[in-house]
C-alpha positions in Angstrom: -98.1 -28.9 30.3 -96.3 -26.8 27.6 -94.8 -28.2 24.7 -92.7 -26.6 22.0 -91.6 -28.5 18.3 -87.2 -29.2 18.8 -85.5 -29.4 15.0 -82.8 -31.6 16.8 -84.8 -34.1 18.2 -87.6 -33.7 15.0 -90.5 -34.2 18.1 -92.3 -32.2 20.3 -90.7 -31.8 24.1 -91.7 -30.8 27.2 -91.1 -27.3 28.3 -91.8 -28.4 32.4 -89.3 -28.0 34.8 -86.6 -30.4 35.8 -87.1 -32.2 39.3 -83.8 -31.9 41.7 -83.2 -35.1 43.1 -80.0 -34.5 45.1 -77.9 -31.5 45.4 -74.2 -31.8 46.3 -71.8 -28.5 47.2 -68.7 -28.7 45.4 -67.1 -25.3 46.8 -67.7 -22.7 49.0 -65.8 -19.3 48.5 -65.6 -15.8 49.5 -68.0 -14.7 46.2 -69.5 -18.0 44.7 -70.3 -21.4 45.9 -70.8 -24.5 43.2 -73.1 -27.4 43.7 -74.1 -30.2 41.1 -77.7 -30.9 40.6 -78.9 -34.1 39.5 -82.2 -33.6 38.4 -85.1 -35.7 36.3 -85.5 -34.3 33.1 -89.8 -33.7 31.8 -89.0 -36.7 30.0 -87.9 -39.3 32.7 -84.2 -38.8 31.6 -81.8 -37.7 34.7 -78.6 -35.8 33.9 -76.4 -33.6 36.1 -76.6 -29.8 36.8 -73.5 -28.1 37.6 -74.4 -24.8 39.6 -72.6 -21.5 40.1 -74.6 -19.4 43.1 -73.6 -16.0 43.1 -75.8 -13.5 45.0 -78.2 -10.4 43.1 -76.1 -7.3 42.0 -76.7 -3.9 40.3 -74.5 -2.4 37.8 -75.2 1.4 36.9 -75.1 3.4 33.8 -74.1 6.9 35.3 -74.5 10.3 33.5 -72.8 13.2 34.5 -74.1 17.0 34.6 -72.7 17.3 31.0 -74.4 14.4 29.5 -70.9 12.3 29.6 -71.2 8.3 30.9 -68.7 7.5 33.7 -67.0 3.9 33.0 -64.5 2.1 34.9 -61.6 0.4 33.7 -60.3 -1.7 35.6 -57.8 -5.4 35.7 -60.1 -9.2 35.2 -58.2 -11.3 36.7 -60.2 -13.9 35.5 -60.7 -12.6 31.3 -56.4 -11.5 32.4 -57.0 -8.1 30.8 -58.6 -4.4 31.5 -61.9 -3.8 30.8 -64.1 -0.4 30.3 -67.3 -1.4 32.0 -70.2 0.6 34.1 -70.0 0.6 37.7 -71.3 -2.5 39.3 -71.1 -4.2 42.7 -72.5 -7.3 44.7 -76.1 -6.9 46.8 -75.5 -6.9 50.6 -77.9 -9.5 52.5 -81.2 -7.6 53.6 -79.8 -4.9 51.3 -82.1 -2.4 49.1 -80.6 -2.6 45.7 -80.9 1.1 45.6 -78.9 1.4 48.8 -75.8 -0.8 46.9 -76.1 1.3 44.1 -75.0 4.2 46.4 -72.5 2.5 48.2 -71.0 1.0 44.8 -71.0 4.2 43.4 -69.3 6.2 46.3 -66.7 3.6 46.7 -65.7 2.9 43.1 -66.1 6.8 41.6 -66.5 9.0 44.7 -70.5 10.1 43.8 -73.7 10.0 45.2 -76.5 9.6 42.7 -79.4 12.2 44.1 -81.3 10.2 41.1 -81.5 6.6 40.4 -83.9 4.7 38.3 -84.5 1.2 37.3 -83.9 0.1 33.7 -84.1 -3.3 33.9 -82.5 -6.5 34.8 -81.7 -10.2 33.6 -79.7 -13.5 34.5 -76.2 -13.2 33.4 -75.7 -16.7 32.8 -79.0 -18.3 33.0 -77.6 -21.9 32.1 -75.2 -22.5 35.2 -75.0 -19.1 37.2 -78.1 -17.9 39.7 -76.7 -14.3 39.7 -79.1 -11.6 38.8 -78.0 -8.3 37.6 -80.2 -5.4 38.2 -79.6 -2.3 36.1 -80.3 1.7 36.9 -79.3 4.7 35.7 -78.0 7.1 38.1 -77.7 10.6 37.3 -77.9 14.4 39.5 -74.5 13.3 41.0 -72.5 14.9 44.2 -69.3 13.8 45.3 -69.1 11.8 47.8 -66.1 9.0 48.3 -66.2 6.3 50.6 -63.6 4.3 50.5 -63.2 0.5 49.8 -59.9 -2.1 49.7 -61.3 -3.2 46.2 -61.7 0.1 44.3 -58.0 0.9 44.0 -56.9 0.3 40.5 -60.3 1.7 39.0 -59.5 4.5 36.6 -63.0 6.3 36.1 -63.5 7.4 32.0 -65.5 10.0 31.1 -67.2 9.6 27.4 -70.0 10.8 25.6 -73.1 8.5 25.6 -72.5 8.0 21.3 -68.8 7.0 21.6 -69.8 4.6 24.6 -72.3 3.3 22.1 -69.5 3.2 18.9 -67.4 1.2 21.3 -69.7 -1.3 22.0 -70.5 -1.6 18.4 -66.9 -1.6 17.9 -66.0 -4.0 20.6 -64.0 -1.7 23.0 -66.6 -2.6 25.6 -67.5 -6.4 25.7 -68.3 -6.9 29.1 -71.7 -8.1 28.7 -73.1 -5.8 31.9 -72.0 -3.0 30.0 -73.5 -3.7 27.2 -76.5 -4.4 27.9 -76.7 -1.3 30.6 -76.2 1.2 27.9 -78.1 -0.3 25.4 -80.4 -0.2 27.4 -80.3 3.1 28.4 -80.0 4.4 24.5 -83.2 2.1 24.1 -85.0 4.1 26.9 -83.4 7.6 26.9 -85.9 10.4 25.5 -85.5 12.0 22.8 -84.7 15.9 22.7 -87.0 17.8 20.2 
């Protein structure tokens, strides 16, 4: 049992997991279901759970021959704005996440990576969301389109990898992928002597 001191509560709590005592599906779509959880707290107390499930995807951080990162921007619907972001795409079922980066990146900016490598990967929104967002960068591209319904009104932008970095710090790119993609990438990127 692990236990950890809370400043709110002015005790020590439970760090166990919660115990699902009934799950109920709320809505099923054609990208996310939700379900509400009502679980049993470490402590004895119940309280509900409301649950997005969205499946594993892979958003990509993709240098060119010239050193320049290729963003998208592209219409949210759902922020109602565009947004610069890095390429990104939903995980088939039984599919290699490797393989979707290909197919992501051949239907939304018309290139085959002949390079890909993992950088990392995290929860985007740990605290009601089950999607999990693996990051690569993808580099020693040909071009290749394939063509999807979804990728028409993507405008690809070419920039260098320090003004993709200035607009982050300025907050010309806030989609949270994005951000932490070429952060990450900066973090891990060697350094020429």
């Amino acid at each position: 049992m692990r236990w950890r001191w809370c400043a709110v509560w002015k005790r020590k709590v439970r760090l166990d997991e919660e115990k699902v005592l009934a799950t109920e599906a709320i809505f099923e779509g054609r990208v996310v279901k939700v379900r509400v959880d009502n679980v049993e707290m470490p402590g004895g107390r119940q309280t509900t759970r409301e649950v997005v499930e969205h499946g594993e995807v892979v958003a990509v951080v993709v240098i060119d021959e010239q050193g320049q990162v290729l963003l998208e921007e592209q219409y949210r619907g759902a922020v109602g704005k565009k947004l610069l972001e890095i390429p990104a795409g939903g995980i088939e079922p039984g599919e290699d996440p490797e393989d979707a980066v290909c197919r992501e990146l051949r239907e939304e900016i018309g290139y085959l990576p002949q390079k890909i490598e993992k950088l990392g990967g995290f929860y985007a929104a740990p605290g009601y969301c089950t999607e999990y967002m693996h990051l690569y960068l993808a580099t020693d591209l040909t071009p290749s389109r394939l063509f999807a319904e979804d990728s028409e009104g993507i405008r690809v932008v070419k920039v260098s990898l320090e003004h993709a970095v200035a607009m982050v710090i300025s907050g010309e790119i806030h989609d949270g992928k994005s951000v932490a993609g070429l952060l990450l990438y900066l973090a891990k990127k060697p350094v020429k002597r």
